[in-house]
PADREN-924393 format. One line per 4 residues: for each residue x, y, z of C-alpha. Coordinates in Angstrom, 3 decimals, always signed. Example, Ala and Ser with C-alpha at 12.3 -4.5 7.8 and 13.67 -1.06 7.14 Angstrom:
2
+12.300 -4.500 +7.800 ~ +13.670 -1.060 +7.140
This chain:
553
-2.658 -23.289 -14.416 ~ -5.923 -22.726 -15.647 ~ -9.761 -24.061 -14.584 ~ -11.116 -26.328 -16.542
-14.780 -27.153 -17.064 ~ -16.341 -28.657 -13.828 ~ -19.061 -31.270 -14.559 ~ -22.409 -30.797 -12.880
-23.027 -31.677 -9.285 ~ -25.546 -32.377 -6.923 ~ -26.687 -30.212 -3.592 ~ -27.558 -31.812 -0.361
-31.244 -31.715 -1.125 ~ -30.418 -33.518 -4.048 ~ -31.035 -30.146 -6.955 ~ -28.277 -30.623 -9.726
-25.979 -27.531 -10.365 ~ -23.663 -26.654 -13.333 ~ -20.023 -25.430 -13.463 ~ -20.934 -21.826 -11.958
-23.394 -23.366 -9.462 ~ -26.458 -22.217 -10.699 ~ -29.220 -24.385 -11.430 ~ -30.134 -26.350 -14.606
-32.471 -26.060 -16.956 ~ -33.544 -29.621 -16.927 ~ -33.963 -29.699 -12.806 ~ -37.989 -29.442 -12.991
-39.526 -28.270 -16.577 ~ -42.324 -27.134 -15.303 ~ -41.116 -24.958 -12.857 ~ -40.214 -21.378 -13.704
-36.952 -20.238 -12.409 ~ -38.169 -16.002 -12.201 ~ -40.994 -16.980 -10.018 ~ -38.814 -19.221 -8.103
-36.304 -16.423 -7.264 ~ -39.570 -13.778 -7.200 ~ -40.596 -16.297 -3.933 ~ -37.059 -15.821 -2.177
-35.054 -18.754 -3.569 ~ -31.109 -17.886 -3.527 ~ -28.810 -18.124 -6.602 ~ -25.979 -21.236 -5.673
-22.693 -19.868 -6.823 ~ -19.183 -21.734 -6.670 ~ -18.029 -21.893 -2.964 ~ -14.555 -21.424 -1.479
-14.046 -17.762 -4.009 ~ -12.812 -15.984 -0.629 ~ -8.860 -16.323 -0.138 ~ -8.300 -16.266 +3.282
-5.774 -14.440 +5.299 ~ -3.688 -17.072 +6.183 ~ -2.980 -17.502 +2.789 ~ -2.057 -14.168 +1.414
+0.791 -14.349 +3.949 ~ +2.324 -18.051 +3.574 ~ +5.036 -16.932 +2.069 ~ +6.388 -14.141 +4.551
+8.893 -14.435 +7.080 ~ +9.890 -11.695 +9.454 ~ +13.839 -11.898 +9.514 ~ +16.518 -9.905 +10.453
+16.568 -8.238 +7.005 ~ +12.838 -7.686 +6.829 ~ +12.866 -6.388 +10.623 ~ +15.083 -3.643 +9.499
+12.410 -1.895 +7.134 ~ +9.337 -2.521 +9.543 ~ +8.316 +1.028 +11.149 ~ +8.188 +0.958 +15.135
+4.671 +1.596 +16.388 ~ +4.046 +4.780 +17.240 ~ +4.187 +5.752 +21.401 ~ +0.956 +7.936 +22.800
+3.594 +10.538 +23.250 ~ +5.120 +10.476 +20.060 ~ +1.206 +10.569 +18.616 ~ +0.736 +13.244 +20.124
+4.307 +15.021 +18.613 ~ +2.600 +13.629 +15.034 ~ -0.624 +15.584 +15.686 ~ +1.646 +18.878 +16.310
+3.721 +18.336 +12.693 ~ +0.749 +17.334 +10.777 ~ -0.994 +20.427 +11.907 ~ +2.321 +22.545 +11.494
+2.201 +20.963 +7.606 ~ -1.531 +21.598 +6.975 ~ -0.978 +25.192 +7.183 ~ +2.477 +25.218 +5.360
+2.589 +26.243 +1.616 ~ +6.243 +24.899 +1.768 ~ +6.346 +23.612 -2.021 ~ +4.007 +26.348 -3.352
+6.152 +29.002 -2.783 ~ +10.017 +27.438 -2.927 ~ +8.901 +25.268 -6.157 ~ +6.402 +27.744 -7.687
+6.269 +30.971 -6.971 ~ +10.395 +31.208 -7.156 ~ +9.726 +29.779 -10.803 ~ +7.035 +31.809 -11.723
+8.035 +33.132 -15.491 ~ +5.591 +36.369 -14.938 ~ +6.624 +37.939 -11.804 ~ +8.651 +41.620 -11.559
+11.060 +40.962 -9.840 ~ +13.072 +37.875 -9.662 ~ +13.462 +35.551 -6.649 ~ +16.122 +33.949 -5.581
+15.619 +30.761 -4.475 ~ +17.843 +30.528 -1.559 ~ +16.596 +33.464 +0.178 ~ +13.209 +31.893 -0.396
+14.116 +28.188 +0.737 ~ +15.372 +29.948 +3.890 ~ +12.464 +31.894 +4.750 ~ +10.106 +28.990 +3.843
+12.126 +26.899 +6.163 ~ +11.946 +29.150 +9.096 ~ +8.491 +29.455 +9.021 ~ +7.626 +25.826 +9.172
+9.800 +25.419 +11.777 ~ +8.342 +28.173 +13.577 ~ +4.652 +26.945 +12.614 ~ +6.229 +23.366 +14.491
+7.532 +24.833 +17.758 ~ +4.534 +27.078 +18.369 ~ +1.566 +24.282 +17.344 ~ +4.015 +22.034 +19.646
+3.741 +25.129 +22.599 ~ +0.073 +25.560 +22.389 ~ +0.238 +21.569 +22.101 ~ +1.835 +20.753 +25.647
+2.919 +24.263 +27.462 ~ +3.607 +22.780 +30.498 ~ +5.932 +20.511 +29.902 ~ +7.531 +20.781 +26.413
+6.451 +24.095 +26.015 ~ +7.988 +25.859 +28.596 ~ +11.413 +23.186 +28.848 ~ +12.153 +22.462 +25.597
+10.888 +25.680 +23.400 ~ +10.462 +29.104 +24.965 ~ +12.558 +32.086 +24.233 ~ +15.429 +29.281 +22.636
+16.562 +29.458 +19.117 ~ +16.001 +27.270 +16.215 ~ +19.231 +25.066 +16.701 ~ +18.851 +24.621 +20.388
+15.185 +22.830 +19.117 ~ +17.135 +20.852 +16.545 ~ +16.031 +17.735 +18.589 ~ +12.368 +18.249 +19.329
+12.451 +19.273 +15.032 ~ +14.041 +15.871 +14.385 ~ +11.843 +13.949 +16.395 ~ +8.866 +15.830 +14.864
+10.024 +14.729 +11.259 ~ +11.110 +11.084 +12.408 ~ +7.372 +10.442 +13.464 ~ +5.524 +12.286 +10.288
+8.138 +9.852 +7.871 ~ +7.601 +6.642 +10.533 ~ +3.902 +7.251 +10.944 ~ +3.485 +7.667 +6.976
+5.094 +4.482 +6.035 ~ +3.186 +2.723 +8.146 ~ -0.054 +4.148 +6.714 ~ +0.350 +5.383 +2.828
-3.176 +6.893 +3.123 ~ -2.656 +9.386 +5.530 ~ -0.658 +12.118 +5.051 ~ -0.764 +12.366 +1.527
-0.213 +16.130 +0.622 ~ +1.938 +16.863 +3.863 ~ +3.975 +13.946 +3.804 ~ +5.591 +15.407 +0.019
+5.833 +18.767 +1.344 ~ +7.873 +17.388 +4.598 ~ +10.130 +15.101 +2.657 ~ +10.582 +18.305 +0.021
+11.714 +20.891 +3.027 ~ +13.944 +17.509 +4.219 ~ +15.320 +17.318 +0.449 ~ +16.634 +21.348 +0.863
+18.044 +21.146 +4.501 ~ +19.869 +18.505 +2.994 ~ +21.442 +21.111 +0.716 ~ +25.196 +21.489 +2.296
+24.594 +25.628 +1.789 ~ +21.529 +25.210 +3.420 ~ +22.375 +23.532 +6.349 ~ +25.467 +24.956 +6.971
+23.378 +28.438 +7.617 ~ +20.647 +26.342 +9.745 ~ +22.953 +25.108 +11.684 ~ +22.201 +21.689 +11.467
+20.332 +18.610 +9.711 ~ +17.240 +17.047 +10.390 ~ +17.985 +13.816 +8.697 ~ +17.945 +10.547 +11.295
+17.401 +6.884 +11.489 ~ +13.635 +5.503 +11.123 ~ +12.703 +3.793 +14.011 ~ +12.401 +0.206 +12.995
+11.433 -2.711 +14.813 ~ +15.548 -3.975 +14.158 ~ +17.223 -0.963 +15.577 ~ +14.762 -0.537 +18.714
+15.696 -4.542 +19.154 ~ +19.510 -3.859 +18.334 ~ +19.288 -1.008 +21.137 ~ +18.669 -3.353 +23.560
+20.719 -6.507 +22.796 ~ +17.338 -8.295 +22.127 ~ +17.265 -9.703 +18.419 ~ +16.864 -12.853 +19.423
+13.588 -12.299 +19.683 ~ +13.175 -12.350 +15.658 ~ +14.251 -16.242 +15.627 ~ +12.199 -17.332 +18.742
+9.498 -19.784 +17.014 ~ +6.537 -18.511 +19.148 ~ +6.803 -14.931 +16.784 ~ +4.518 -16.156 +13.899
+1.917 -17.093 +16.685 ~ +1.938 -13.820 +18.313 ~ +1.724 -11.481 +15.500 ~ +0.121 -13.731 +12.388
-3.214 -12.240 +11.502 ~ -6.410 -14.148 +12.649 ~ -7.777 -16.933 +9.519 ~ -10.921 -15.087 +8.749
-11.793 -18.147 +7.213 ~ -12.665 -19.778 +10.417 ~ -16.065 -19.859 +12.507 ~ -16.412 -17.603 +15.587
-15.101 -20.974 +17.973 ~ -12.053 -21.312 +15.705 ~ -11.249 -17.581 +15.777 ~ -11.374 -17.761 +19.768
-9.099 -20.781 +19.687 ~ -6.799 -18.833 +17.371 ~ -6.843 -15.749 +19.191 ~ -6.283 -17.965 +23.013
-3.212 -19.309 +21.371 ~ -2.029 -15.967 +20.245 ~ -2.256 -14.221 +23.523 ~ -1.148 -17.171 +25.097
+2.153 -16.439 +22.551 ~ +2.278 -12.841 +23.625 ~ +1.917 -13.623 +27.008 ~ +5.080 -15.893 +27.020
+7.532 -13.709 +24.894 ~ +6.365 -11.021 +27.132 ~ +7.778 -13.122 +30.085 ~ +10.772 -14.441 +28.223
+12.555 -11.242 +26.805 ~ +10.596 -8.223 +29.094 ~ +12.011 -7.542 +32.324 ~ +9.993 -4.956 +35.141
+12.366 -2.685 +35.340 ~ +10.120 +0.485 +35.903 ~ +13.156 +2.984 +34.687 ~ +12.768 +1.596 +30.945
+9.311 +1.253 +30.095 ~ +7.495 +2.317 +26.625 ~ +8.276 +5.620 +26.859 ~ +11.921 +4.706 +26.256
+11.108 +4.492 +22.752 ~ +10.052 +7.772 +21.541 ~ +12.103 +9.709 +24.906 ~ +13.817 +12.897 +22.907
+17.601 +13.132 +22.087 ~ +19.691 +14.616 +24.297 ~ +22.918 +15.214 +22.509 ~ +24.235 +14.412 +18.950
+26.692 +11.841 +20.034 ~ +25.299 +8.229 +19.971 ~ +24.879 +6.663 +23.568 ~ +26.817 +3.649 +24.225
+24.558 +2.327 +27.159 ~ +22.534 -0.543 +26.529 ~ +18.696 -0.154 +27.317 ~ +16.812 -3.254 +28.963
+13.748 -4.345 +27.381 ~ +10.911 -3.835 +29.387 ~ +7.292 -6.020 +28.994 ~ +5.818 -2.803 +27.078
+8.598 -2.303 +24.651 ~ +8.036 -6.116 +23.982 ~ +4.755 -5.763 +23.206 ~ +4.916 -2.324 +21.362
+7.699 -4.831 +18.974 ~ +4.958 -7.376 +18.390 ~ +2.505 -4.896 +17.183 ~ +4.788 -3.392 +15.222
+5.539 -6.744 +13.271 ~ +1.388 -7.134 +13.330 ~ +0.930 -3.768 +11.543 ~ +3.586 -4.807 +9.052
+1.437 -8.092 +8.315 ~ -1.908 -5.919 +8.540 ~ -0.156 -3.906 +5.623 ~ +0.459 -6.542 +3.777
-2.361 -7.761 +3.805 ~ -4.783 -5.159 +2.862 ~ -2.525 -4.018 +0.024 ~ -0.429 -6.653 -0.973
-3.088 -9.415 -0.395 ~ -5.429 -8.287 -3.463 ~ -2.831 -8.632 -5.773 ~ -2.499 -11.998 -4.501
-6.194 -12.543 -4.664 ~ -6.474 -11.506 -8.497 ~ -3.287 -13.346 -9.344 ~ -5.524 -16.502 -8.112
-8.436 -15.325 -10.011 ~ -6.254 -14.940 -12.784 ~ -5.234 -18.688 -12.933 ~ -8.588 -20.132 -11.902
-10.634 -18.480 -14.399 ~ -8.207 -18.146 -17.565 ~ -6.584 -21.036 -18.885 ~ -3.408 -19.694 -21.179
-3.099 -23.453 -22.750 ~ -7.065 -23.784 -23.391 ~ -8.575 -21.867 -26.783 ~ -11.149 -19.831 -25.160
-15.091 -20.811 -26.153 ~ -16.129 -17.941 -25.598 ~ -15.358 -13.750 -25.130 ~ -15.978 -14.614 -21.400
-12.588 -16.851 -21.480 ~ -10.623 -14.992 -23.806 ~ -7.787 -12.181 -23.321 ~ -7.063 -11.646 -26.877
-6.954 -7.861 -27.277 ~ -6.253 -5.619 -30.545 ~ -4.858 -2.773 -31.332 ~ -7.336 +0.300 -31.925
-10.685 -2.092 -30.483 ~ -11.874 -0.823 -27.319 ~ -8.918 +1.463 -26.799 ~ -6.189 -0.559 -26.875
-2.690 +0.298 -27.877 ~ -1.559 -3.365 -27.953 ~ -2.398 -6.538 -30.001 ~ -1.750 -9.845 -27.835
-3.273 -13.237 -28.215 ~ -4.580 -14.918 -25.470 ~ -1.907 -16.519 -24.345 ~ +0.168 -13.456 -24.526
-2.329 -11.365 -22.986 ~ -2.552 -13.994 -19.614 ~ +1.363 -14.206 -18.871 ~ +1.700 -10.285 -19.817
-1.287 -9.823 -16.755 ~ -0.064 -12.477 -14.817 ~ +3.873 -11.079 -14.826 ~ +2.221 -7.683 -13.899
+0.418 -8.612 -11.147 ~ +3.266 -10.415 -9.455 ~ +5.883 -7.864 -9.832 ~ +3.359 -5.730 -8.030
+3.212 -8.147 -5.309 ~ +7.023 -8.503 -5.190 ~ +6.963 -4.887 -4.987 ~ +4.163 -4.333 -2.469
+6.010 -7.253 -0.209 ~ +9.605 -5.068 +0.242 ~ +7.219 -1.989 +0.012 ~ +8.724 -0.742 +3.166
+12.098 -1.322 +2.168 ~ +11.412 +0.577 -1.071 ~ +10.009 +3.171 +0.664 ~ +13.251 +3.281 +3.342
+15.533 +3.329 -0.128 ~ +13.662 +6.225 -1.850 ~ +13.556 +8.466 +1.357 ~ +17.337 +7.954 +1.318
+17.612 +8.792 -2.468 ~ +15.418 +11.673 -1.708 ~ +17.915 +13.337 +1.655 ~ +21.015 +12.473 -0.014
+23.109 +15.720 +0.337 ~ +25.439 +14.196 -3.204 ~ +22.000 +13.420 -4.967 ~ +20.727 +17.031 -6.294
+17.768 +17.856 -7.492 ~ +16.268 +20.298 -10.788 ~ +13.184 +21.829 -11.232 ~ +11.730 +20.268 -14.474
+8.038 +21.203 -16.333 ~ +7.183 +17.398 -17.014 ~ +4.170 +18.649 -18.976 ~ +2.185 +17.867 -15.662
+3.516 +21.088 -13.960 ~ +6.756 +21.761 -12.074 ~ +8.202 +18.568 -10.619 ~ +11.669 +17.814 -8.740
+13.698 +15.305 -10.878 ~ +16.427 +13.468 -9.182 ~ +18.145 +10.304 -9.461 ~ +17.236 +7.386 -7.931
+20.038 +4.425 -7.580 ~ +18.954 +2.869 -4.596 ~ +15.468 +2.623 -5.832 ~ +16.646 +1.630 -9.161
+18.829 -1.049 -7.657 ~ +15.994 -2.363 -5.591 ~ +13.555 -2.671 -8.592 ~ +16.097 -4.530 -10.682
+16.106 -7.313 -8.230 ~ +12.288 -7.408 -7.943 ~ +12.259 -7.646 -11.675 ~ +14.806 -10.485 -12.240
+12.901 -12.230 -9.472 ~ +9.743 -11.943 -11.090 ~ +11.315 -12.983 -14.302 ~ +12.627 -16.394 -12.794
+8.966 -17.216 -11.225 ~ +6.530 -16.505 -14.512 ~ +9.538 -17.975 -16.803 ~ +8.634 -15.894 -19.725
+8.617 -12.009 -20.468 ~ +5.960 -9.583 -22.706 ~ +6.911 -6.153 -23.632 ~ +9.196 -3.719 -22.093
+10.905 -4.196 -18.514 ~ +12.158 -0.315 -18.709 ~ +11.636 +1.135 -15.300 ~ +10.756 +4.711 -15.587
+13.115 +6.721 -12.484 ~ +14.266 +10.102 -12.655 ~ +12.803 +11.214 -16.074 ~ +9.650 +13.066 -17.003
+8.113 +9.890 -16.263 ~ +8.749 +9.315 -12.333 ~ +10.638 +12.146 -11.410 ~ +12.065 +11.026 -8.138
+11.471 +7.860 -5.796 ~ +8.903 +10.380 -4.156 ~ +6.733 +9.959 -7.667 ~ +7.259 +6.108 -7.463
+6.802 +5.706 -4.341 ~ +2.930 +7.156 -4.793 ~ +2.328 +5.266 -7.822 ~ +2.513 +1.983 -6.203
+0.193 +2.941 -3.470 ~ -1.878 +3.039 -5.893 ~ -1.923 -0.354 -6.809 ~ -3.986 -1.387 -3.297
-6.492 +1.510 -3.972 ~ -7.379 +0.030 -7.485 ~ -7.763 -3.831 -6.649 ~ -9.352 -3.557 -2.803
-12.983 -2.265 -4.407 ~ -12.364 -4.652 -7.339 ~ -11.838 -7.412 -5.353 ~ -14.405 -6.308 -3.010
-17.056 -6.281 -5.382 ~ -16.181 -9.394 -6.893 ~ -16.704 -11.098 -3.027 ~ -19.381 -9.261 -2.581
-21.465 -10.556 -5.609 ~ -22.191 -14.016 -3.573 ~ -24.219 -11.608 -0.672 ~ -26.012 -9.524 -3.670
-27.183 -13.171 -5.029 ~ -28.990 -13.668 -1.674 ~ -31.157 -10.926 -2.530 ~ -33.874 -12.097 -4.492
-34.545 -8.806 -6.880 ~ -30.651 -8.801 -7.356 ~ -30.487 -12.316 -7.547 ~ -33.231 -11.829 -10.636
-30.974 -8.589 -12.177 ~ -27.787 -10.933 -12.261 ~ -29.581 -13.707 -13.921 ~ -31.618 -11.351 -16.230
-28.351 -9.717 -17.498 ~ -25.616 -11.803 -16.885 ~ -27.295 -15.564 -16.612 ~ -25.570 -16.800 -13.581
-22.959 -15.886 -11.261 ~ -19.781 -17.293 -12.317 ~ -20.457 -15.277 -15.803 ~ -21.033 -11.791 -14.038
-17.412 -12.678 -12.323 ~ -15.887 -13.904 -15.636 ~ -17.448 -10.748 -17.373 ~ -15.521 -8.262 -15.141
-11.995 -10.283 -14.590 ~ -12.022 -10.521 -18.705 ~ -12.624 -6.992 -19.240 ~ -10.056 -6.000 -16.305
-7.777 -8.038 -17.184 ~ -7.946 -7.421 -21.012 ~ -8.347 -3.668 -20.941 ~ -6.371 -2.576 -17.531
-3.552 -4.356 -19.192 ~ -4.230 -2.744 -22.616 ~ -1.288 -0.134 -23.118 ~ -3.716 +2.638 -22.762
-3.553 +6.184 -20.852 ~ -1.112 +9.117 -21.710 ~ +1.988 +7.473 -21.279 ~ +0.560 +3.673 -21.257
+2.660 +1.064 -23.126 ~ +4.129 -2.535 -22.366 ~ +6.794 -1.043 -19.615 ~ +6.434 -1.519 -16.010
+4.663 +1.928 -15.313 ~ +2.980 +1.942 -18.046 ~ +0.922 -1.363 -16.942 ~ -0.448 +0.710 -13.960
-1.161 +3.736 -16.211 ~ -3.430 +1.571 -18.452 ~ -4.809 +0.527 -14.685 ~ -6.190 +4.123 -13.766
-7.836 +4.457 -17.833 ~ -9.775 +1.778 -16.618 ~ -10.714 +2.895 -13.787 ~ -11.974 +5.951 -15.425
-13.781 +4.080 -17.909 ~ -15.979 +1.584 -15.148 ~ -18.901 +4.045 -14.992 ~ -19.543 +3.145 -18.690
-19.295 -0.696 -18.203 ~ -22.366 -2.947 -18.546 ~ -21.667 -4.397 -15.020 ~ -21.147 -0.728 -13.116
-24.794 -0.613 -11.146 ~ -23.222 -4.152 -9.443 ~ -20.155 -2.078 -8.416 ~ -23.085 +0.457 -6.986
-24.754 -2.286 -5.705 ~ -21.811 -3.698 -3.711 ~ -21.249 -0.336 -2.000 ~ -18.416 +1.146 -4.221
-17.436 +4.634 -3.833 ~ -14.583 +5.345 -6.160 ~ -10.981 +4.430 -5.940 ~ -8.986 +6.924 -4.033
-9.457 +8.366 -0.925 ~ -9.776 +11.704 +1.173 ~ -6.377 +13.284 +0.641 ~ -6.507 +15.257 +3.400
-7.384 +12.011 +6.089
């Protein structure tokens, strides 16, 4: 499972190299290695460190069950509609005032928080239908909104909130204050007293690449053996003339599954897909599948593999780096090779040995990737814990400020599997496998649901950085830093995997520990801790920037 010491080995000009590629001391005594890198010489480092594409996804299949939970591309119309809500949104202070203000201990007079739902509700859908007037006045504007009441808009409202929860699954980085204060206005029309004085619900089935294929009698499409060709990421491990193969052979797979299941019937095109309801009763006609509705389905399944592998692939990557750097069966030489943390040294909260420390990481890291692989279906199950009409909700001060606490047994249900599955692959368990849902904790799959977005936003710039390091080498000045500081290479990389893996699995952070959310807690005190690390200026060096994002992107 581990790496064990590679002898030395010789370059093609014939220059020997040690374990971590970098040159040895007896290659020329005379010669001075400073000057040598001072004249332009590159630092050799270990090849092969990438992990390419095609790898990170071996394991995935698109079936019928996975086709279910993949989000259907958004249309140019329906962007458009998505533009109009997360404008409508921006301006909203939906949560302030129904969650804060309604609860605020100091006011005169007391609210009640009904009336106040109600009104807070109206307005947003107000702020909706005139954003979506000024948005298309022509055509929507004047047919579907002018001088017409909120119920006879209960479609165009539906559609509007479809796309925000589609388009946000799809990308977890967008959206992220307007998305919770959508799903929390969604949570109270679900209220039965609520929506009985709407009028009506605004709850409806995600568009998913299974239902738009259901629609249209065409799931055969998900067991045709040209799919993987046509929507399998490009190897970015291959040169430019193997990436234009690759890409031939993909189009050439489009191409033909666009001429197998499309047909050019002109009355069904794209637009199909996002055209607005017209009543509440389901149709029972069958729509054809046209060429562009075949194509928008391919992308769709691309997106899904694009997710995957930009969040789910560097948990995959580190789970490799785990097991090719750290031997659990070896005793470690050096602090380099060990995992052995204490209690109370460097901020730890727990005491593991080596051994224990590299199957507690390594079961970590791959329940996160068996999460981040059904991440959509998670997602799909908390949204439907969240509308429930049975599943209430209560107001709770979680000592991080007023959150909504609700149950969560689909989510719950979900993450039990995950667990026993992860159980069965890394054969033995560490610490706690409590899964925090519905307490002060995680308050509500919306909570969860935003913790394990996290996950990507913590390993992409570590993993980055640690690719990156080979390209810094090539830089002669940096090439002297890293051997100045660090000796070599390979030791700068084993430097910060040990300390990541040591103290972002540590039991750390306000409500850190050995149970499954505590594990990512510990994650984020590390992060906070990097700018104090020996190795931080290589982080700057490799372009890092922090580890979240823009919330309002």
């Amino acid at each position: 499972m581990g790496s064990s010491q590679e002898p030395d080995s010789l370059d093609s000009d014939g220059t020997r190299y040690g374990s971590g590629k970098t040159k040895v001391a007896e290659q020329r005594p005379e010669q001075d290695q400073d000057a040598n890198l001072q004249k332009g010489e590159k630092m050799k480092y270990s090849q092969n460190f990438k992990v390419s594409s095609i790898e990170l996804l071996a394991d995935v299949r698109v079936d019928d069950d996975r086709a279910r939970y993949i989000p259907l591309r958004l249309t140019e119309a329906e962007r458009a509609l998505l533009h109009v809500v997360d404008g409508a949104l921006e301006v909203c202070e939906y949560t302030d005032r129904v969650d804060v203000s309604s609860n605020n201990y100091f006011a005169r007079q007391a609210v009640d928080k009904h009336e106040t739902v109600m009104e807070e509700l109206k307005d947003l859908f107000q702020i909706i239908l005139g954003v979506g007037i000024c948005n298309d006045y022509k055509t929507t504007g004047a047919k579907l909104l002018f001088e017409k009441s909120l119920r006879d808009n209960r479609h165009y409202l539906r559609r509007c909130a479809e796309i925000g929860r589609r388009y946000k699954i799809m990308n977890p980085d967008k959206m992220r204050s307007n998305y919770g204060k959508l799903l929390y206005a969604l949570m109270d029309v679900a209220n039965p007293r609520i929506r009985r004085q709407i009028g009506f619900d605004l709850k409806i089935e995600l568009k998913s690449v299974h239902s738009f294929l259901r629609d249209r009698d065409a799931l055969d499409l998900l067991a045709d053996s040209l799919l993987p060709k046509a929507t399998m990421p490009l190897d970015d491990s291959l040169d430019s003339a193997g990436l234009r193969a690759q890409s031939e052979v993909r189009a050439a797979a489009i191409d033909e599954l666009v001429l197998k299941y499309g047909s050019n019937s002109s009355e069904n095109k794209v637009e199909s897909a996002s055209s607005n309801e017209s009543s509440d009763a389901e149709e029972n006609t069958r729509l054809a599948l046209s060429e562009d509705d075949v194509r928008l389905v391919l992308n769709s399944i691309s997106d899904n593999f694009s997710f995957l592998s930009s969040n789910r692939g560097p948990v995959v990557k580190m789970i490799s780096y785990l097991k090719r750097f750290f031997n659990p069966n070896v005793v470690p030489k050096s602090s380099l090779e060990s995992l052995e943390i204490r209690y109370g040294k460097g901020g730890s909260k727990l005491s593991h040995s080596h051994e224990t420390q590299f199957y507690f990481v390594l079961q970590s890291l791959t329940l996160w990737k068996e999460i981040l692989g059904n991440f959509f279906k998670l997602w799909v199950f908390a949204e439907e814990d969240l509308l429930d009409e049975r599943n209430g909700y209560r107001l709770v001060n979680t000592g991080q400020g007023l959150q909504r606490c609700q149950a969560a047994p689909r989510v719950s249900k979900a993450m039990a599997n995950n667990l026993a599955k992860t159980k069965s692959q890394v054969g033995k368990w560490v610490g706690l496998s409590v899964v925090h849902l519905g307490d002060r904790d995680v308050p509500n799959a919306l909570v969860f649901i935003d913790k394990y977005t996290q996950v990507a936003r913590i390993l992409s710039p570590l993993v980055n950085v640690l690719e990156k390091i080979d390209d810094l080498a090539e830089d002669p000045q940096l090439a002297h830093y890293i051997q100045k500081n660090f000796s070599d290479i390979s030791s700068l990389r084993k430097l910060i995997l040990a300390d990541y893996f040591k103290h972002g699995f540590d039991g750390s952070g306000d409500d850190g520990g050995s149970c499954i959310d505590g594990r990512l807690t510990s994650n984020w005190n590390w992060c906070s801790k990097l700018e104090k690390k020996k190795y931080y200026p290589i982080f700057l060096f490799a372009g890092f920037q922090g580890f979240d994002g823009d919330f309002r992107e």
